[in-house]
C-alpha atoms as one frame of an Amber mdcrd trajectory, in Angstrom:
protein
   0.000   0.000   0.000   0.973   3.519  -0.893   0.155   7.009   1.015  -0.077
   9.931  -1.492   0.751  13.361  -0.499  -0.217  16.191  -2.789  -0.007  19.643
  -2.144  -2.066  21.123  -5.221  -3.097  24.985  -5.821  -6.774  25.441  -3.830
  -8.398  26.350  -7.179  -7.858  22.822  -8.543  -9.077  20.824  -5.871 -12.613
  19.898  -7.241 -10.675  18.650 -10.753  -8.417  16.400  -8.530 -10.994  15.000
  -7.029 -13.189  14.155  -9.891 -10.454  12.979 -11.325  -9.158  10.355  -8.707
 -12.897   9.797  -8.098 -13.597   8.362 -11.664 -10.573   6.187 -10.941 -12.678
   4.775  -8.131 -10.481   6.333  -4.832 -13.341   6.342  -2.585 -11.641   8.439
   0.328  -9.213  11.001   1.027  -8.153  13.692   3.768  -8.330  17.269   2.290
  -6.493  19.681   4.510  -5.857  23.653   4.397  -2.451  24.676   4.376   0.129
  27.498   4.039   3.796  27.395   2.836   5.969  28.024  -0.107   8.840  26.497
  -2.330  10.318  28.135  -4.906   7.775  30.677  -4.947   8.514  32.130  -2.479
   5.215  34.156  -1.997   4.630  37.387  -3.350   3.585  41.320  -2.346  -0.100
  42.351  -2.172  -1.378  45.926  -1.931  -3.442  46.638   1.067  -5.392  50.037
   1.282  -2.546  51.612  -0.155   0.319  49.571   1.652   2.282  46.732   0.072
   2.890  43.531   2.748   4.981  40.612   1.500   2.930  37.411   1.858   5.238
  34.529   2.974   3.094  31.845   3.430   0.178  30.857   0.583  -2.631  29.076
   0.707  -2.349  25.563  -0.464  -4.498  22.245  -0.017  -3.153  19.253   1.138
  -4.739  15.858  -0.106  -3.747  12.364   1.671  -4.876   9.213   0.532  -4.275
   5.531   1.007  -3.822   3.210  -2.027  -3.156  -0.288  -3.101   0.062  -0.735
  -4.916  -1.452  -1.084  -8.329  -3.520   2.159  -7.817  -0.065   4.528  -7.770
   0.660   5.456 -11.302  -2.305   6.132 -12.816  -3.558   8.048  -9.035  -0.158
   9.934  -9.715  -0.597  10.605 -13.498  -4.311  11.876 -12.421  -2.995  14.830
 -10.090  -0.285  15.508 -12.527  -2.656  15.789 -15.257  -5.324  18.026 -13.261
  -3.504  19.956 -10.786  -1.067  21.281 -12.990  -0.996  24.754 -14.592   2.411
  25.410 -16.008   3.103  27.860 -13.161   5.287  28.397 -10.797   3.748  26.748
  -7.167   1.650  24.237  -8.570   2.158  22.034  -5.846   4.210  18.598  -5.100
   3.529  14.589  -4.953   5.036  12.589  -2.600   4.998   8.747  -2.036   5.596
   7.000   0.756   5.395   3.263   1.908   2.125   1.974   4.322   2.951  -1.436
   6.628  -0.525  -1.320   7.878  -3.989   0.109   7.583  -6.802  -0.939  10.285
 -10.504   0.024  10.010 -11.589   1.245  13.547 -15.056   0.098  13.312 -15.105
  -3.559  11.558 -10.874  -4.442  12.624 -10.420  -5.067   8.844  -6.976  -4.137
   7.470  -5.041  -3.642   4.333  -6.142  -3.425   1.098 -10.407  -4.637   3.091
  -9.831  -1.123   5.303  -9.151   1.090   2.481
């Protein structure tokens, strides 16, 4: 099993999920985050005064997978959250030894 990190631009979110959702992902955790890369932020003008803005908004999706799932999950969010732009986001991947379902005790691929 596979976790799978993205941090995607807000704005996209609803296209992700379609997009994993016609893949049949049935769950995910959707979180609101700040932080920058590369970007780096950017200035805004506020009644008159400019203010750097370090941190920007970004959303932060989590999901469990089986194995088999992973490329075309990954080629999904590459081919909906991105814009061309600078801070459109990251993927990461990371291993899963175990998943239990509180409620029935199933676990692995049964709990996803």
């Amino acid at each position: 099993m596979k976790k799978v990190t993205a941090i995607i631009k807000p704005f996209k979110l609803d296209d992700v999920r379609e997009s994993l959702s016609e893949l049949g992902i049935t769950g995910m955790t959707v979180t609101e985050v700040k932080g920058f890369g590369r970007q780096k932020g950017h200035t805004e003008l506020y009644r008159g005064a400019e203010y750097m803005v370090d941190f920007l908004p970004k959303v932060k999706l989590e999901l469990i997978i089986t194995d088999e799932l992973l490329e075309q999950v990954v080629e999904s969010i590459l081919a909906t959250a991105q814009t061309g732009k600078i801070g459109d986001g990251k993927i990461f991947v990371e291993n899963i030894e175990r998943v239990i379902r509180i409620r029935t005790g199933e676990e692995n691929d049964q709990a996803i």
